[in-house]
CHARMM-style PDB file with segment names, atoms N, HN, CA, C and O in Angstrom:
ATOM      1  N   UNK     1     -12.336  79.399   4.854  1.00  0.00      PROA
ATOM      2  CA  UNK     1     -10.880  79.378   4.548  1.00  0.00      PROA
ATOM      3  C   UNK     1     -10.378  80.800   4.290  1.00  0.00      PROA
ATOM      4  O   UNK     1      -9.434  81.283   4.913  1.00  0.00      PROA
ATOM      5  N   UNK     2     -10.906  81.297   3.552  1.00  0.00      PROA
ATOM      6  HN  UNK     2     -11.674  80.904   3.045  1.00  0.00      PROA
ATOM      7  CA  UNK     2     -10.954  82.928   3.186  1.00  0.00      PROA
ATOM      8  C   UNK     2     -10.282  83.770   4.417  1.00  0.00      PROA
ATOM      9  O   UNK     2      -9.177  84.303   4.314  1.00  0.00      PROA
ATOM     10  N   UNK     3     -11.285  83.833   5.882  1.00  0.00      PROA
ATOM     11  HN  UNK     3     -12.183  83.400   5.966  1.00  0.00      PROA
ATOM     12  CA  UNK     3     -11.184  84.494   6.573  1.00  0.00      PROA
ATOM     13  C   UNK     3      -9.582  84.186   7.431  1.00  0.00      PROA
ATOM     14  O   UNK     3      -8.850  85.087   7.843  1.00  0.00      PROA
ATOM     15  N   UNK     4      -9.250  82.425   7.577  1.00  0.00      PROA
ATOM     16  HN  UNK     4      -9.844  81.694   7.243  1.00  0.00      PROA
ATOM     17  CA  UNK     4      -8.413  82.346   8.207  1.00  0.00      PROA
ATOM     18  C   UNK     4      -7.243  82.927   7.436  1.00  0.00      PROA
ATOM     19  O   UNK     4      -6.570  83.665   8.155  1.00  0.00      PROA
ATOM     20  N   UNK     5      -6.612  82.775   5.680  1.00  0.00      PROA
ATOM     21  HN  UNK     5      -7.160  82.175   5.096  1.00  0.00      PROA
ATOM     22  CA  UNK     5      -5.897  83.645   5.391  1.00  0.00      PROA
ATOM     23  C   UNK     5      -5.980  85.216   5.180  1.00  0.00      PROA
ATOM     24  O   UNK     5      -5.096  85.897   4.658  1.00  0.00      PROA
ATOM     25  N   UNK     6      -7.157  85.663   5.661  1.00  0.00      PROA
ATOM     26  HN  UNK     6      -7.874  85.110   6.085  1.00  0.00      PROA
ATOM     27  CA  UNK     6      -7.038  87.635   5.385  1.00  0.00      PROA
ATOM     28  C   UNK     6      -6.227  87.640   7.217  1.00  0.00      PROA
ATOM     29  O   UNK     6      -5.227  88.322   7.445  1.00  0.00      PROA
ATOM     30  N   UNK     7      -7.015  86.619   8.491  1.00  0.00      PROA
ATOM     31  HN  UNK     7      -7.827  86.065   8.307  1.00  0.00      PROA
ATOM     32  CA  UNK     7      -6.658  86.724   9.207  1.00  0.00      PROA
ATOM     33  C   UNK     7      -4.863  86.991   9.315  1.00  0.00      PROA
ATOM     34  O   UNK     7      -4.341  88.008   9.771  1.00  0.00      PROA
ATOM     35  N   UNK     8      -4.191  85.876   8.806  1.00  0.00      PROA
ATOM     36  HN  UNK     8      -4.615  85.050   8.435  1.00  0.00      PROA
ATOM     37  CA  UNK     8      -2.473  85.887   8.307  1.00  0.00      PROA
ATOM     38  C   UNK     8      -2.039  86.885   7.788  1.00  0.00      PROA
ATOM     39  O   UNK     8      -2.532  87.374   6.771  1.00  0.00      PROA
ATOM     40  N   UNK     9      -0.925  87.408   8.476  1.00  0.00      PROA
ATOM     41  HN  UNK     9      -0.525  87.011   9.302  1.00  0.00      PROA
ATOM     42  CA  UNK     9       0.084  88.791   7.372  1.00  0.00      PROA
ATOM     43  C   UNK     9       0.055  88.163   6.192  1.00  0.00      PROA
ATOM     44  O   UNK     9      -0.015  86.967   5.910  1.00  0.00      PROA
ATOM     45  N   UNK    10       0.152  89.633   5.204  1.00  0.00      PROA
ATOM     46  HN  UNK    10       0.209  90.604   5.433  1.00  0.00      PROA
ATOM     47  CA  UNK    10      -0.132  89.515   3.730  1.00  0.00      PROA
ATOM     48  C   UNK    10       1.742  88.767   3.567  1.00  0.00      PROA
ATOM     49  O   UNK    10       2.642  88.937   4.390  1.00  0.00      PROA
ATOM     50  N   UNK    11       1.815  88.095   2.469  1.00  0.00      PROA
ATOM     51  HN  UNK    11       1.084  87.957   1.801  1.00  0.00      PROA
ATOM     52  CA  UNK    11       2.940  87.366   1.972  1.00  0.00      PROA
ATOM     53  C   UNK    11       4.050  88.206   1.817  1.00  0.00      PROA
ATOM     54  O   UNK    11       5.139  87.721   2.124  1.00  0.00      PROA
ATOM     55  N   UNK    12       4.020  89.184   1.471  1.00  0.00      PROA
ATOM     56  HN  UNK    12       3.135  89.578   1.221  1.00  0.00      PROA
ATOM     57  CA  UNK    12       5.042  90.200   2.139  1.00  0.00      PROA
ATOM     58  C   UNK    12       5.733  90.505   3.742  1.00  0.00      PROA
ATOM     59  O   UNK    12       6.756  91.024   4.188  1.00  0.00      PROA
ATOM     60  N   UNK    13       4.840  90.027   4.129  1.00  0.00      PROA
ATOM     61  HN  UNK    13       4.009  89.606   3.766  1.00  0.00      PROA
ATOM     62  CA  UNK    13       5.440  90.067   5.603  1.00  0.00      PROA
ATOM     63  C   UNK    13       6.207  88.606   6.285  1.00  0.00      PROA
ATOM     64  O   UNK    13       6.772  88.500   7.374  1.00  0.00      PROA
ATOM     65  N   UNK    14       5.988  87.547   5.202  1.00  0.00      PROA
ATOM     66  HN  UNK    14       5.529  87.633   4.318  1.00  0.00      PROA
ATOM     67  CA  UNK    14       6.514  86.716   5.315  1.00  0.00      PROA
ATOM     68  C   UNK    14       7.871  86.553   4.666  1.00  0.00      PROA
ATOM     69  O   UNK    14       8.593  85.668   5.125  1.00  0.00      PROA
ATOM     70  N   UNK    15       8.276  87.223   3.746  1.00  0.00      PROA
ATOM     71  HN  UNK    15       7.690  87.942   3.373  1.00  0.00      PROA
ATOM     72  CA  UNK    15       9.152  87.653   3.097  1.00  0.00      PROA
ATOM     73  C   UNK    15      10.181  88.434   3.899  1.00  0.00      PROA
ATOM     74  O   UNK    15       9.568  89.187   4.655  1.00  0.00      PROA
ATOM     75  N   UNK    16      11.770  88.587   4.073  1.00  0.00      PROA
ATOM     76  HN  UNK    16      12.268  87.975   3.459  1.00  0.00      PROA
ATOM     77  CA  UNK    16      12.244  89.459   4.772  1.00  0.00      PROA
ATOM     78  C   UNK    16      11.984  90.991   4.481  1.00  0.00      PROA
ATOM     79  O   UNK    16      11.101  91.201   3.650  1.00  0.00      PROA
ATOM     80  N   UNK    17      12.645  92.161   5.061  1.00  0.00      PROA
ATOM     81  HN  UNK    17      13.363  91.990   5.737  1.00  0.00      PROA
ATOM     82  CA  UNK    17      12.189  93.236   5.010  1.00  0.00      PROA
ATOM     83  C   UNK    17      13.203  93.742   3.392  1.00  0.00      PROA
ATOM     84  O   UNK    17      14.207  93.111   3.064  1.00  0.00      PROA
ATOM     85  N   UNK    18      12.693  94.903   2.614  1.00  0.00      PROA
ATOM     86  HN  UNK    18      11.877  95.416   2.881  1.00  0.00      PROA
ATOM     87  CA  UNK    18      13.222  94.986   1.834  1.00  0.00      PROA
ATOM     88  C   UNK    18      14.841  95.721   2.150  1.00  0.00      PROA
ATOM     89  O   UNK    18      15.809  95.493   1.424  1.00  0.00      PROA
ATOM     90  N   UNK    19      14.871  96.293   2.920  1.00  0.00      PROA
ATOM     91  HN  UNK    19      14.085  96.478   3.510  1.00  0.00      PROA
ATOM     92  CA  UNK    19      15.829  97.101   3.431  1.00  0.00      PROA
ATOM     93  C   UNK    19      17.211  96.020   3.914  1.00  0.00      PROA
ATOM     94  O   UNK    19      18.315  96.486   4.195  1.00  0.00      PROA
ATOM     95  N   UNK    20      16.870  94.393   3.943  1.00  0.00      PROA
ATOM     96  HN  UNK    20      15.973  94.015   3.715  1.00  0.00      PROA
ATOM     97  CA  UNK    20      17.965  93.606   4.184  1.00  0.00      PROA
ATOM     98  C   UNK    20      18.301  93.579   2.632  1.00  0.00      PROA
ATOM     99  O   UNK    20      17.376  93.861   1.870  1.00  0.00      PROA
ATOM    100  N   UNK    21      19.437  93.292   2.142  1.00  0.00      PROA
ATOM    101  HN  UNK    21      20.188  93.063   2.761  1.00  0.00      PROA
ATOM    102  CA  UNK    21      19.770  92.563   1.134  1.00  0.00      PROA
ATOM    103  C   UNK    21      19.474  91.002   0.248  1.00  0.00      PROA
ATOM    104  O   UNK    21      20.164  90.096   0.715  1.00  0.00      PROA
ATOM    105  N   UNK    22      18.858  90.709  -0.557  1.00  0.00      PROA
ATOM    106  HN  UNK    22      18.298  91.445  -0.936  1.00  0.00      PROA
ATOM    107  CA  UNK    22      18.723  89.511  -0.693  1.00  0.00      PROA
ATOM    108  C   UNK    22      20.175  88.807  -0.782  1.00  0.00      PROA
ATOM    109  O   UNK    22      21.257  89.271  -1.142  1.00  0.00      PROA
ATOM    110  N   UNK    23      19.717  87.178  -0.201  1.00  0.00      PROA
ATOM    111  HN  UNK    23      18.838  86.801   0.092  1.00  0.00      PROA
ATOM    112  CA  UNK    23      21.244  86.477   0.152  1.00  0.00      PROA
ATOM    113  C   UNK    23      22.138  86.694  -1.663  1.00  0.00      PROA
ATOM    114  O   UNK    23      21.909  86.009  -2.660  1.00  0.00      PROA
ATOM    115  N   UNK    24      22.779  87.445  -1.582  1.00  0.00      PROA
ATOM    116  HN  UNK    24      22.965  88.002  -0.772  1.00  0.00      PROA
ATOM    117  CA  UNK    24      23.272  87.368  -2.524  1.00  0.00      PROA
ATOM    118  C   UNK    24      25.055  87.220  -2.924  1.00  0.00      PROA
ATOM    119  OT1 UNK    24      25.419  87.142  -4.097  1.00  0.00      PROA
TER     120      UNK     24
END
């Protein structure tokens, strides 16, 4: 299980980029 999530972008990359605004 390990390997298939290191395989996945880190949770940050799932996240939008910081440079958008959050919906605010």
């Amino acid at each position: 299980m390990s390997m298939g999530i290191a395989a996945r972008p880190p949770r940050a990359a799932l996240l939008p980029p910081p440079s958008v605004p959050r919906s605010r």
